[in-house]
SERO-4910 file (N, C-alpha, C, O; in steps of 0.05 Angstrom, whole numbers):
BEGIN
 pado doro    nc1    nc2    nc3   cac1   cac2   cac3    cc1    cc2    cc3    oc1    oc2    oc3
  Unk    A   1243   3204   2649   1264   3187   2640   1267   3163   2660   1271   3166   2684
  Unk    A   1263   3135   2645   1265   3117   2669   1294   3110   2660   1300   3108   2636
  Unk    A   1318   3105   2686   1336   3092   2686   1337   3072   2703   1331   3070   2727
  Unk    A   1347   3057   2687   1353   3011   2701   1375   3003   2698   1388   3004   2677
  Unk    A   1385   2991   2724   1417   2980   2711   1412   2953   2703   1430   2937   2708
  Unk    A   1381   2939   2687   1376   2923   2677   1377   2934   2650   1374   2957   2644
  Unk    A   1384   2906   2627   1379   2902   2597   1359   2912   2590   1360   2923   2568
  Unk    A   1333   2912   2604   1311   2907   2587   1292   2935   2615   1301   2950   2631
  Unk    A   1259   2928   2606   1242   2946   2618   1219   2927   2623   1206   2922   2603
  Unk    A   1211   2916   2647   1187   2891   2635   1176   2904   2617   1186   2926   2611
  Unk    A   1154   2895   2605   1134   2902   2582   1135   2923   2557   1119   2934   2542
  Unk    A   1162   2923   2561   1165   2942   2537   1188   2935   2515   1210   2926   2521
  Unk    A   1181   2941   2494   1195   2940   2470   1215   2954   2466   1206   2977   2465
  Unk    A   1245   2954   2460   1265   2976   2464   1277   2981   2441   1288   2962   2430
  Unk    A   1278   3007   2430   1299   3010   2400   1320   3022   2420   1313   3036   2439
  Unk    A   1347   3013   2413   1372   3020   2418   1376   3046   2411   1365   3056   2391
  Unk    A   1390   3056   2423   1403   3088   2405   1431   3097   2409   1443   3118   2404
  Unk    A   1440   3071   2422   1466   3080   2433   1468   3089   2460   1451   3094   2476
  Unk    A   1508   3090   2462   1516   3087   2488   1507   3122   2500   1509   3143   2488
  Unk    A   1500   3118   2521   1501   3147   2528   1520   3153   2557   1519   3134   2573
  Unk    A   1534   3173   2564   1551   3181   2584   1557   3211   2593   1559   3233   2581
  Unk    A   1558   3203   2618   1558   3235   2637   1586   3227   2653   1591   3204   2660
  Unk    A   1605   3253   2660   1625   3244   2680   1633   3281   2691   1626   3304   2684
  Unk    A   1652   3267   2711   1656   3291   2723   1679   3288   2742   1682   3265   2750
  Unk    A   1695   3306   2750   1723   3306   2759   1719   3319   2787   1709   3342   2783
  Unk    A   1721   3314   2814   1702   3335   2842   1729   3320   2853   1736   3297   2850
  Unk    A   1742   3345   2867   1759   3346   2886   1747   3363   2919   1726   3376   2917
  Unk    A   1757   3362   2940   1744   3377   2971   1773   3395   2967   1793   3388   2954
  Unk    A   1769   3417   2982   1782   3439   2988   1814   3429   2998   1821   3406   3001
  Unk    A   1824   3445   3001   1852   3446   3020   1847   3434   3057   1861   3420   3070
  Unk    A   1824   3444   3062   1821   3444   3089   1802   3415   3089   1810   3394   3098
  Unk    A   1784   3419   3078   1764   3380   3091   1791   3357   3075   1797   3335   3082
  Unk    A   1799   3366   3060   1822   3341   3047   1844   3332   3072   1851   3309   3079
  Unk    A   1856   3367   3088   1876   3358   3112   1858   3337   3135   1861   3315   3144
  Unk    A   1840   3356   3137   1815   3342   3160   1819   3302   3151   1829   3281   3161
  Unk    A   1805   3311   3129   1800   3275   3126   1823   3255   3121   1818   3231   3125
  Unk    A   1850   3264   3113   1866   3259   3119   1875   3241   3149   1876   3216   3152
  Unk    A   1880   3268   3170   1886   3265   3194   1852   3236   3206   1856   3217   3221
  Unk    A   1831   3242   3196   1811   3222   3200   1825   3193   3198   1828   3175   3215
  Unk    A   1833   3195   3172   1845   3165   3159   1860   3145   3178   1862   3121   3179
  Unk    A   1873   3169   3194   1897   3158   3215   1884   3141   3246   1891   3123   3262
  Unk    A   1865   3156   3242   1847   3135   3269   1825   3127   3258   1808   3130   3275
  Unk    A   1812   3115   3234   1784   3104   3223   1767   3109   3228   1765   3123   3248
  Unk    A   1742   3100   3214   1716   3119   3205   1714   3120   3182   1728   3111   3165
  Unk    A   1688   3134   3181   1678   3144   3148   1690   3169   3141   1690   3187   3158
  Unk    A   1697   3172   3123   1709   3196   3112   1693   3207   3100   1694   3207   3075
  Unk    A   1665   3225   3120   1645   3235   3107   1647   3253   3086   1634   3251   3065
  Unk    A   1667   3274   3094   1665   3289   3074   1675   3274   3034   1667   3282   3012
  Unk    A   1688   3258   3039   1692   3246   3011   1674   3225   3005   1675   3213   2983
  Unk    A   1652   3219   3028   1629   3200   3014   1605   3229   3007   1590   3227   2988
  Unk    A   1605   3250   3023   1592   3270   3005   1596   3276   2972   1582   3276   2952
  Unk    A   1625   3280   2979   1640   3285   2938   1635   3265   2930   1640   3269   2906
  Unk    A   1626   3235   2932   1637   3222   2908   1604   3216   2905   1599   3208   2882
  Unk    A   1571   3218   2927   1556   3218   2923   1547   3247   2902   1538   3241   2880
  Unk    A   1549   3271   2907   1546   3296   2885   1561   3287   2865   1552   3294   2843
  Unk    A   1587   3269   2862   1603   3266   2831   1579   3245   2816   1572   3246   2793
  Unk    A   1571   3231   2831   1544   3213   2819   1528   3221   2808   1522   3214   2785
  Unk    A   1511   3245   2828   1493   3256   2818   1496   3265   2787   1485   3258   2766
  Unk    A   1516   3284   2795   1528   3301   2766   1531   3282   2752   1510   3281   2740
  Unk    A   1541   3269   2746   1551   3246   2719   1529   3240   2718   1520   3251   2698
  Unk    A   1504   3222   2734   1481   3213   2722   1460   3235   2705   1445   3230   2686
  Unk    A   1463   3257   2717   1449   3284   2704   1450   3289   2675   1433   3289   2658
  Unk    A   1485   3294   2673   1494   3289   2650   1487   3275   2627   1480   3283   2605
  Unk    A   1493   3239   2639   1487   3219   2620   1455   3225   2610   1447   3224   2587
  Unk    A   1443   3230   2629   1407   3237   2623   1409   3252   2600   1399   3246   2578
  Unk    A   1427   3283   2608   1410   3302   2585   1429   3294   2560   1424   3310   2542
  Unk    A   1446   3277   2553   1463   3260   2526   1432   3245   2517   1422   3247   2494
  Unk    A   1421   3232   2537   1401   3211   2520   1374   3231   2517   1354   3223   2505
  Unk    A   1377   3256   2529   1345   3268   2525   1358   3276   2497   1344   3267   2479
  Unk    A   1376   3288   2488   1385   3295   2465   1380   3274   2440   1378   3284   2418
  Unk    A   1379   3252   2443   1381   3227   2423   1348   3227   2423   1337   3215   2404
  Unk    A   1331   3241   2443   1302   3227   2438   1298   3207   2454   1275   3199   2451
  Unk    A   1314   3189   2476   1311   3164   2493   1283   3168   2512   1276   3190   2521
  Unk    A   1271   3147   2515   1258   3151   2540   1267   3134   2561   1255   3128   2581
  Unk    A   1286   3129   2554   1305   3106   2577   1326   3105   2575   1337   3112   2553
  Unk    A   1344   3094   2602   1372   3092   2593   1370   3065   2609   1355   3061   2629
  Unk    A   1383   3052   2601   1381   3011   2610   1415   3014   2615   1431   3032   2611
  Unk    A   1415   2990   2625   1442   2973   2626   1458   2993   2642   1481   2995   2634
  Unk    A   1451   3011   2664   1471   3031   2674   1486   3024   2692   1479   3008   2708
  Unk    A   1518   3038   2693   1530   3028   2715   1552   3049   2719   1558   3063   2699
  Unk    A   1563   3051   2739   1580   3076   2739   1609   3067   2741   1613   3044   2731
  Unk    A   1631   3080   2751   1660   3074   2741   1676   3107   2759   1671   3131   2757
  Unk    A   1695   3094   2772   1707   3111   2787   1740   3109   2789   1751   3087   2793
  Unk    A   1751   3126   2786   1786   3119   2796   1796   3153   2804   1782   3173   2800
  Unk    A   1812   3152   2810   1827   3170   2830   1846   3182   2805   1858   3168   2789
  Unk    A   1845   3211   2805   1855   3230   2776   1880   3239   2797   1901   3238   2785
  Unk    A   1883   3246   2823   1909   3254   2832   1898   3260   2863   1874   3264   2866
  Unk    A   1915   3260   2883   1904   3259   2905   1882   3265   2919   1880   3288   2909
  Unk    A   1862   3264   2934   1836   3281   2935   1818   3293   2913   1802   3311   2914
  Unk    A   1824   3278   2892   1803   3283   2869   1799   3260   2853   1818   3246   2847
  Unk    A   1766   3253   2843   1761   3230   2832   1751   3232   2803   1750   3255   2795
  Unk    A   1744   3214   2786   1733   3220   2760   1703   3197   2774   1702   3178   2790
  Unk    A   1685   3209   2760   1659   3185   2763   1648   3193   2735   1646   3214   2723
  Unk    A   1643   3170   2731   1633   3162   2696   1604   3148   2705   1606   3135   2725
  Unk    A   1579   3150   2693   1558   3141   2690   1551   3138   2665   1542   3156   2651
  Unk    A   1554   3111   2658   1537   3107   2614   1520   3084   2621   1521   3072   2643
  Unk    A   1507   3080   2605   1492   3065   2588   1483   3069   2560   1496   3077   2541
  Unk    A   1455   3062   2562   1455   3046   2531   1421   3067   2527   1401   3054   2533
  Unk    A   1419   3087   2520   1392   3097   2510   1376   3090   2499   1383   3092   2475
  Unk    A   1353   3081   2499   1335   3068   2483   1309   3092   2482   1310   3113   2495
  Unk    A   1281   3080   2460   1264   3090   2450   1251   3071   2462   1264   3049   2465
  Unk    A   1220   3074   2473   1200   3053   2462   1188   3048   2446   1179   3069   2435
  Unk    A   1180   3027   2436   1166   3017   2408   1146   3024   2412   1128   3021   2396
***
């Protein structure tokens, strides 16, 4: 499965098949949430929540994949992901695009 957050594929011909999408909801425990918290207060990376929101990627892009292996795609073009905050220490990440066939 090739995925591009380009329109197109050089040299190839694309039938559309529609939007395709993967998402997923990843919150950290009671304990790395106090941790990263108390972090926030003197700055830094807030590793543990660039871990969650890299695995919430993964998962959503996984997802969106097996939506377009389902349609028959051998591609997914135009990809881009999408994130907002569902309630304290927990995020939503959305990954869609657009599934295509080659000609």
């Amino acid at each position: 499965m090739i995925l591009v957050n380009t329109d197109y594929i050089a040299g190839k011909d694309l039938e559309m098949l529609g939007l395709v999408k993967g998402s997923t909801i990843q919150s950290k425990h009671m304990g790395k949430d106090l941790a990263q918290g108390l972090k926030s207060l003197v700055g830094g990376e807030l590793t543990s929540y660039n871990e969650m929101m890299s695995e919430a990627r993964d998962l959503a892009t996984r997802r969106m994949v097996a939506e377009a292996e389902a349609l028959g795609a051998d591609a997914v073009v135009n990809i881009r992901y999408a994130s907002a905050a569902v309630m304290q220490g927990a995020a939503e990440v959305m990954a869609y695009g657009t599934a295509v066939r080659f000609l």
